[in-house]
N, CA and C of each residue as an Amber inpcrd file, in Angstrom:
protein
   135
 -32.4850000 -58.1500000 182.8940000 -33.4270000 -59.2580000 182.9060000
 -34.8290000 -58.7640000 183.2800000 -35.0880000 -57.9380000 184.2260000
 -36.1470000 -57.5970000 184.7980000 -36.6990000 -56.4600000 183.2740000
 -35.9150000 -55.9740000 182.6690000 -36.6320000 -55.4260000 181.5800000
 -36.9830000 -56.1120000 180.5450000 -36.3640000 -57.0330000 180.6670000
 -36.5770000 -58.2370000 179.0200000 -38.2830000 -59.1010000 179.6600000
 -38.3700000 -58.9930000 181.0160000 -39.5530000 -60.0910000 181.1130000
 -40.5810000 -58.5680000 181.4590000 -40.2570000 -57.1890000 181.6140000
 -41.0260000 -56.6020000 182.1340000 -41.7190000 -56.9790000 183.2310000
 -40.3580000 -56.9660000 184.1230000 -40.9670000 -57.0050000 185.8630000
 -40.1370000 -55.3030000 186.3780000 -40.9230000 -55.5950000 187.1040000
 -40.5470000 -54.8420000 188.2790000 -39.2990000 -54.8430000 188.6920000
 -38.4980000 -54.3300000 189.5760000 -37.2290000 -54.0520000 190.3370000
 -37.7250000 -55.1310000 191.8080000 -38.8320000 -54.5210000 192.5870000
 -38.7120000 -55.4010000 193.4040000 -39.4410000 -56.9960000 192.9280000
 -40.3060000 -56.9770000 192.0790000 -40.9440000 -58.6650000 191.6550000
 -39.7190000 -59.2890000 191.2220000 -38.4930000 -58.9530000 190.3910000
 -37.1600000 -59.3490000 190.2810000 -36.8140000 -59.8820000 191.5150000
 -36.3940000 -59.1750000 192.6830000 -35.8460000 -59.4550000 194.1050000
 -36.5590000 -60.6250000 194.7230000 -37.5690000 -60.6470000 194.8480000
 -39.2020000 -61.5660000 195.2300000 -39.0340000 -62.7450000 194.0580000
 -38.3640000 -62.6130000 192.6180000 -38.2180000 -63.5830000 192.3610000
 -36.9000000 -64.5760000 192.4600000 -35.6590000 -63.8270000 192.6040000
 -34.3870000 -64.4400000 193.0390000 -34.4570000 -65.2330000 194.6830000
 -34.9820000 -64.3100000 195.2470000 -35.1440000 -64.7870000 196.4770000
 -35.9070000 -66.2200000 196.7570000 -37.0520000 -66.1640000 195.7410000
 -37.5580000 -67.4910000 195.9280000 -36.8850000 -68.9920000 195.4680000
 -35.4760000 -68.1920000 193.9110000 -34.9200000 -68.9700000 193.5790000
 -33.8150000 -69.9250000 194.5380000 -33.6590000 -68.5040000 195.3210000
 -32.5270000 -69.3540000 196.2930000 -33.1670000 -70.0070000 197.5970000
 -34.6240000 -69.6940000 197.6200000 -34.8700000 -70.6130000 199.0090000
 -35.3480000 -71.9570000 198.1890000 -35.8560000 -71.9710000 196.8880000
 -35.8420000 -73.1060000 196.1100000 -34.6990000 -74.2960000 196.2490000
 -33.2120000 -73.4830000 196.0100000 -32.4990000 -74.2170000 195.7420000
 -31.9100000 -74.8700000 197.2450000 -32.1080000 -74.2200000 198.4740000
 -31.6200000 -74.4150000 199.4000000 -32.4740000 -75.2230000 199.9130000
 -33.5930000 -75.7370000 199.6090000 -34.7520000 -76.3050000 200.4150000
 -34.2700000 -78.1830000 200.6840000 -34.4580000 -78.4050000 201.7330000
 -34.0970000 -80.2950000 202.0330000 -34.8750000 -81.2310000 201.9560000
 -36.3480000 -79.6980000 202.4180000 -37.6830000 -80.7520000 202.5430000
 -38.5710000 -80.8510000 201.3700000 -38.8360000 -82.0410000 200.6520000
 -39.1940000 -81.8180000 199.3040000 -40.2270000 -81.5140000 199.0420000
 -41.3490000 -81.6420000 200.3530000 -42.8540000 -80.9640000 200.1250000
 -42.3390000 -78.9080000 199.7580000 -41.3590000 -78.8670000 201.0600000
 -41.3850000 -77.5770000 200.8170000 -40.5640000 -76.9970000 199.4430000
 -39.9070000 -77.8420000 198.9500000 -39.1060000 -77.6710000 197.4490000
 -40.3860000 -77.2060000 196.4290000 -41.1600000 -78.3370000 196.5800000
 -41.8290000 -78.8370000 195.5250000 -43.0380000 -77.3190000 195.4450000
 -43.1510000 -76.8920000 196.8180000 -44.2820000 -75.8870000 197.3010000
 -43.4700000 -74.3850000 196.0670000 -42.5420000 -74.2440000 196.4050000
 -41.5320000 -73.5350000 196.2900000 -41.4840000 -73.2570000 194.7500000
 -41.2240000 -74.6470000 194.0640000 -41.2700000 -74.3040000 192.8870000
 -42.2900000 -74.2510000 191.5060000 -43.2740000 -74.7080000 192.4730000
 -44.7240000 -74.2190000 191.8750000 -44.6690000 -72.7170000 191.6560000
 -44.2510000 -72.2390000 192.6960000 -44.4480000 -71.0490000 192.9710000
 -43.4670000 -70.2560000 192.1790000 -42.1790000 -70.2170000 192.2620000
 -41.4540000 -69.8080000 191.5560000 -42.0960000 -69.5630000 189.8430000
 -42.5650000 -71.1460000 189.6240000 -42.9550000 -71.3860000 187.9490000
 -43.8570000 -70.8770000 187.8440000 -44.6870000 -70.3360000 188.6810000
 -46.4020000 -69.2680000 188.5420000 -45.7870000 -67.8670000 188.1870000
 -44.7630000 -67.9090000 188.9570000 -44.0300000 -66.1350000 188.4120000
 -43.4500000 -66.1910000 187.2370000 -42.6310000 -67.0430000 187.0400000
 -41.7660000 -66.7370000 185.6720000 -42.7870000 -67.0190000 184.8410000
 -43.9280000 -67.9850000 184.3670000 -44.6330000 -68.6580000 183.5770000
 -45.8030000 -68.0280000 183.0720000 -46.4470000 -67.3510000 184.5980000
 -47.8770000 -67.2480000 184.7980000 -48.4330000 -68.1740000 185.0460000
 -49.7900000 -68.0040000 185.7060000 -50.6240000 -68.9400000 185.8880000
 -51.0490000 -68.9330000 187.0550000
């Protein structure tokens, strides 16, 4: 995967990681913070 989007080894890690504090999140400001963020990496922007 990390070769098909041409990332990195660790921007891969930095990006799973954010997936799972995404998915684990209760508080929805911090969800919502979260998956801006997530979607700026996979997306750009």
């Amino acid at each position: 995967m990390a070769k098909t989007r041409r990332l990195s080894p660790n921007r891969m890690l930095v990006g799973l990681n954010l997936a799972e504090r995404f998915r684990g999140a209760a508080d929805p400001e911090e969800a919502k913070r979260l998956g801006d963020e997530l979607g700026r990496m996979v997306f750009g922007g």
